[in-house]
C-alpha positions, 0 to 999 in steps of 0.5 A: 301421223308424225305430229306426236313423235316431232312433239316429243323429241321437241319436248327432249330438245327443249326440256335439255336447253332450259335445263341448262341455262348457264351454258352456252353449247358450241354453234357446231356441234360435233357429230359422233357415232350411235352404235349398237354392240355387245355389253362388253364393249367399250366402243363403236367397232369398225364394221357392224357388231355380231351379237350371239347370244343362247335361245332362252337368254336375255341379249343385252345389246350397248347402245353407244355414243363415240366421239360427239359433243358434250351431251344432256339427254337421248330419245333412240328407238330400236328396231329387231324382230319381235319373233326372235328379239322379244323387247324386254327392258332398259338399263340406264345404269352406266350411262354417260348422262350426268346423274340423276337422270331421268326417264322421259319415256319409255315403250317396249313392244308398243307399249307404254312403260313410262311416259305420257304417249307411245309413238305411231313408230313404236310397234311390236319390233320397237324399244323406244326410250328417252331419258335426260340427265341432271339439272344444269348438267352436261356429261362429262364424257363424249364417249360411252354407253347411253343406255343397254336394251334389253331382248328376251331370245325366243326363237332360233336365228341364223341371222337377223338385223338388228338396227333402229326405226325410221319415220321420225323427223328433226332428230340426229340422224338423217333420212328421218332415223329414230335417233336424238340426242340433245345437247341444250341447243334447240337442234338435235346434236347431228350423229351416224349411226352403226347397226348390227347383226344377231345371230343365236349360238348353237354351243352348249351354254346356260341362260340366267333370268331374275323375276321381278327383276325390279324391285321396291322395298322400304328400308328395314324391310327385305324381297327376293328375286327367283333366279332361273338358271336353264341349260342351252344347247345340250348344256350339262354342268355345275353353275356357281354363282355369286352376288354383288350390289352397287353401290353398297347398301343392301344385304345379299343372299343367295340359296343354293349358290350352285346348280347342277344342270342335266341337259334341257333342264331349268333350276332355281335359285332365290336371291334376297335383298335384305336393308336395315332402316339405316339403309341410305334411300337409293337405286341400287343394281345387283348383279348375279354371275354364274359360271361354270368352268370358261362360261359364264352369265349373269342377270340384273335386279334394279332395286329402289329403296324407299326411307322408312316412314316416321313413327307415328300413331293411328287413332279410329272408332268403333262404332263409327256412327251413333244412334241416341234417342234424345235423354240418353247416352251412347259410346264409341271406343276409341283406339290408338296405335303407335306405328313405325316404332312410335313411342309416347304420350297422345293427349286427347280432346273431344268435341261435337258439332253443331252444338247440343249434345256434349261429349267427354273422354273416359281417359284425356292422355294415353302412352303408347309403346312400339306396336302398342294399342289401347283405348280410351271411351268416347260418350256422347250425353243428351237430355231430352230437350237435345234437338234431334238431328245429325252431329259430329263428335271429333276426336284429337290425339296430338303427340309432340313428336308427330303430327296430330291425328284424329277421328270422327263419329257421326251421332243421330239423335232422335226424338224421345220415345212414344208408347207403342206395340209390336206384333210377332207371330210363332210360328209364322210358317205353317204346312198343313195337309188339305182339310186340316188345320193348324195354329200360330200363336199370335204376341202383343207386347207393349213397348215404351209405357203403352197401355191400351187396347190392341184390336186384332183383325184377320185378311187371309188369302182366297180358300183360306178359313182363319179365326182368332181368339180372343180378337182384342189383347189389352196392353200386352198378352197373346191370342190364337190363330187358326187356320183350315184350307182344303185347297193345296198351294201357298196361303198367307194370312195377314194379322193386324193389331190396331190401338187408336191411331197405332197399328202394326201387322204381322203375315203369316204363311200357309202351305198346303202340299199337293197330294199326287198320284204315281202310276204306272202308264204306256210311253206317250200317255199322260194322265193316270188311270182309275186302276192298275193297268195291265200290259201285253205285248210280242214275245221277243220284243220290248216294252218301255212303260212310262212312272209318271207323276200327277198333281204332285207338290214340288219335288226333287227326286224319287225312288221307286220300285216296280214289280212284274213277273220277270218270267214274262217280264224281264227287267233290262233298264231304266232311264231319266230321258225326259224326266220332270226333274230339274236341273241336271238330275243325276241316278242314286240307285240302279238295280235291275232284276236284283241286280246292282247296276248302279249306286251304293246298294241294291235293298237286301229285302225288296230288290229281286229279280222281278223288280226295276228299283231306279232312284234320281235326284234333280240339280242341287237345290232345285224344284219342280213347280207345284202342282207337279204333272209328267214323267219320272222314268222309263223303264224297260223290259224284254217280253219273253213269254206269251201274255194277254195282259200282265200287271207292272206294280209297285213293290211293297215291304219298303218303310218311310215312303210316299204311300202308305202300306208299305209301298215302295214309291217315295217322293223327295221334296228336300224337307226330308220327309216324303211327300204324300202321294197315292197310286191307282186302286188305292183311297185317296184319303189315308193316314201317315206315321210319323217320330220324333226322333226316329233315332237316339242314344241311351245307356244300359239300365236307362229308359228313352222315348220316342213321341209317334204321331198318327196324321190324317192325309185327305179327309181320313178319318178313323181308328188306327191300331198300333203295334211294335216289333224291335229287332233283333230279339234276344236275350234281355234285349231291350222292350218296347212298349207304346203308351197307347196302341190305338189313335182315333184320327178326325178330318185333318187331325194329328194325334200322338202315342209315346214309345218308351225303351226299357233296358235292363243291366244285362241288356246287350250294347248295340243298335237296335231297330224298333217297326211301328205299324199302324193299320185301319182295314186295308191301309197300313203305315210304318216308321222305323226308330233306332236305337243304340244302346252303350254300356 
């Protein structure tokens, strides 16, 4: 397991004697001391160093060479517990070894900073780091700093070693310590080594920490740093602080320069580095100090800056890729940007490969200004002899300042045009009740010089009737599709237009919404009855009755209202558990008895206290799939009197819903109007109202229109008689009046009727409500349109 470590500080070894091929180091070199003491210091002490240092500070430990031999590279591994000396970083600024220097490896708590590889010795408690100074070069001094660790302290100590690893072969130090240092010669220069301790201080001081505290800029440009000033043992004080950069380049600027620290608090301070594009490429060190009275400590920011890159230019194309039938032309606009301060003349030329199609330049030089763009046109002409297939157009843009640049637009060049058609229909998505029928109006439209006859043919799916007319279309025109199904789900029917060997289709799709039944049933019964059922039960217990759902279409909610003698009945509850909804549904609105349990509002006009009025939406988006059987709600009552069998209803007096007549039951299906659906004891076959708009603006002394259309749901079939009340009535108030107060609907059919508003100048502003109501024997409908008048 010891093969990798011997690997790389043979690598250290070696790479130090080839580095130094003129030099010829001394057969015995001389032994010296590593130790490992205070940043301060300025060599090995007599007895091991004591480091102090506060929790939350970074501890920068010395890691010093004294008295050996003249020296070119290093590979030390440092070794304290991670818990309270968390390893952190390394700083080679200081060091002895001749510059510049460069780092070999370095891992910090097992983990590879820089280098190829950490070691089977590197682990959570380890600073391994090797570094190699200049070219040819050997140090100059035989005593100095080496490198500085550096700790982040996490935890309180009393005490802890602070020393380095074994487990290495052929270093510097006997009984296998992590500690080489190289010289040019194959063998490690022989050295002892000095540990130390480190203990965390229990005075009141302040820590200082800078994040990032390695920055890269490019000259002309600036960073910053955050520097975090924190209180340590019950400090409280003013820190001032002060910046310097070595060598001198950078710019520096501090904000605040002072910090006033309660105790246990932490304040920041944000240093910016600042460089011109005359600032020399270089790795400057910043240091920060703050001191308050005889304290003081600082933090480091190593900063690399970069030479600006030369003025240049771009040069890109938009659109990057053509398509030309052959005999025409396209173009690509072609943009030319001066970065990095460029300024000057770009001459440009263009061409094409392979050859065929021939390209020019709507302008063949351009001047460009610091920052500027502009443009020139590149067109690519054909003829229609042009062989079809794929070419590319270059562009170059060359500058006598700068390197040349360009740009590439790939061109596809199709054959010439053939006479053809296409087909569309509108609209191509239909929603018809069962039994009636609809249209789409189906469009040939001849493309390319085509003039022939299109034949049209129809596919539609099972249980779907379709006829078209007329079945063939000469050159351009359109026909009439209709479609009729008496059974619900979704349909398709497929229209093909043929015209010799040409021939194109278009689908169009049908919907035929299920037509449901909502009942009110006992809890565990899952089909619902011919006719409304009656319930009894024990006075002074409860009775759960299950809204059920039946062969409805797709839904994602409802809002229902039940009616029962509150005398016998008292409303106490509703609950979603088990509902059909999708998703998670969530309640909308809850009024028990009349009263708000939950929600916006209880209805003023259909909420009383013998009412459960429960409304529920599914997950965002989700529906059930059709036909749509099961549970909507639960609701509760307690039995409070003596009953043989008392009817639980549904409410009427509601407008816009589901069921025709007023009832209040609506199903939601997300298309904003309710789906049709039915209760037992009433027809199955009824009539829906519908308006468009059912809500609109208009001034006094104007008119307004609403169209309202009358729809046969089931097979309905019959006269319908039409009546309007507005609200409120008063004086002057707006009229309204129906441009027919009867329709005569046939199986499946829709028929319409207008509604004119009429004011007059005195008529009064505000909103008004317009009822419409359609009756035909015992069925009746109603839709409510509003109208707001303004001056």
């Amino acid at each position: 397991m010891k093969k990798t470590n011997v690997l790389v500080s043979t690598i250290l070894i070696l790479g130090a004697f080839l580095l130094l091929p003129s030099l010829s180091p001394s057969a015995h070199a001389t032994a010296g001391t590593v130790c490992l003491v205070d940043s301060s210091a300025t060599g090995c002490p007599g007895i091991p160093a004591s480091l102090i240092e506060n929790v939350g500070a970074q501890l920068r430990v010395s890691v010093f060479l004294q008295g050996t031999d003249h020296i070119n590279g290093f590979e030390i591994t440092t070794l304290a517990d991670h818990t309270i000396l968390r390893p952190a970083g390394v700083d080679l600024t200081g060091s002895i070894l001749p510059s510049p220097q460069t780092i070999v490896l370095e891992c910090l708590g097992g983990i590879l900073v820089s280098g190829n590889t950490c070691q089977p010795t590197d682990t959570l408690d380890t600073i391994h780091f090797a570094a190699a100074g200049s070219l040819g070069m050997l140090s100059t001094a035989t005593t100095g700093l080496l490198f500085t660790a550096i700790f982040n302290v996490t935890t309180a100590t009393s005490g802890i070693p602070l020393e380095f690893q074994t487990g290495c072969i052929n270093t510097s130090v006997s009984s296998n310590v992590c500690v080489t240092i190289t010289n040019g010669s194959l063998l490690a220069v022989p050295e002892t080594i000095q540990t130390a301790t480190f203990a965390t201080s229990t005075a009141p001081d302040f820590s200082m920490t800078a994040n990032p505290s390695r920055i890269n800029i490019q000259a002309g440009s600036s960073a910053t740093s955050t520097l975090s000033i924190a209180s340590v043992n019950g400090f409280s004080g003013t820190v001032t602080l002060t910046a310097t950069v070595s060598p001198s380049g950078p710019g520096l600027s501090l904000s605040p320069t002072s910090v006033t620290l309660a105790s246990g608090q932490t304040l920041n301070a944000v240093l910016t580095v600042s460089t011109s594009t005359s600032t020399p490429p270089d790795i400057y060190t910043i240091t920060v100090n703050g001191t308050s009275g005889s304290l003081a400590q600082f933090a480091r920011v190593t900063v690399t800056v970069n030479a600006p890159p030369p003025p240049d230019f771009t040069i890109t194309a938009n659109p990057v890729s053509l398509t030309i039938q052959a005999g025409s032309s396209g173009t690509s606009s072609i943009s030319l940007t001066s970065i990095n301060g460029f300024t000057g003349t770009v001459s440009l030329i263009s061409g094409i490969t392979p050859s065929g199609p021939t390209t020019s330049l709507s302008a063949t030089s351009i001047t460009l200004s610091s920052g500027e763009t502009a443009t020139t046109i590149l067109t690519v002409s054909t003829t229609s002899s042009t062989a079809a297939g794929s070419y590319t157009a270059q562009v170059t843009g060359t500058s006598t300042s700068t390197s040349t640049q360009y740009t590439r637009v790939s061109v596809t060049v199709t054959g010439p045009s053939q006479p053809d058609f296409t087909i569309s229909a509108n609209p191509s998505s239909l929603s018809i009740p069962s039994g009636s029928s609809a249209t789409s109006t189906i469009t040939i439209a001849a493309v390319n010089g085509f003039s022939g006859v299109v034949s049209l043919s129809l596919a539609p799916s099972s249980d779907l009737t379709a006829t078209i007319s007329p079945t063939s279309i000469t050159t351009s025109g359109t026909a009439t599709l209709t479609v009729t199904s008496n059974s619900p789900g979704s349909h398709t029917v497929r229209v093909t237009g043929a015209s010799e060997a040409l021939s194109h289709n278009v689908t169009v799709f049908v919907n035929v919404p299920f037509v449901g039944e909502v009942c009110v049933i006992p809890s565990g019964v899952t089909t619902c009855p011919s006719s409304v059922l009656s319930f009894s039960g024990t006075t002074g217990s409860q009775l759960r009755v299950s809204v059920f759902i039946q062969g409805s279409d797709a839904l994602n909610g409802f809002d229902v209202t039940l009616l029962a003698d509150h005398t016998i009945f008292q409303p106490v509850n509703a609950d979603l558990t088990g509902t059909i909804l999708a998703g998670t549904p969530s309640v909308v609105v809850k009024c028990i008895g009349g009263i708000l349990v939950q929600g916006p509002a209880c209805s003023a006009t259909t909420d009383t206290i013998d009412t459960i009025h429960f409304a529920a939406v599914g997950g965002l988006g989700l529906l059930t799939t059709p036909p749509t059987t099961g549970l909507l709600f639960t609701a509760a009552y307690n039995i409070i009197a003596t009953t043989s069998g008392t009817v639980i209803n549904f409410q009427t007096g509601c407008i816009d819903t589901s069921v025709s007549g007023g009832i209040c039951v609506t199903i939601a299906n997300g298309t904003g109007t309710p789906a049709p659906e039915t209760i037992p004891g009433r027809p199955s076959s009824s009539f829906t109202i519908s308006a468009t708009p059912t809500a609109f603006t208009i001034s006094r002394g104007s008119q307004g229109t609403s169209t309202v259309i009358l729809t046969s749901i089931g097979g309905f079939a019959g006269t319908i008689n039409l009546s309007s009340a507005i609200s409120p009535v008063s004086r002057h108030g707006p009229a309204a009046t129906l441009s027919t107060s009867q329709g005569t609907l046939s199986s499946g059919s829709s028929v319409s009727t207008v509604l004119t508003i009429s004011t007059g100048k005195n008529t009064p502003s505000g909103t008004y409500t317009i009822t419409i109501t359609g009756t035909s024997g015992s069925l009746s409908d109603s839709i409510t349109i509003t109208v707001t008048i303004t001056r």
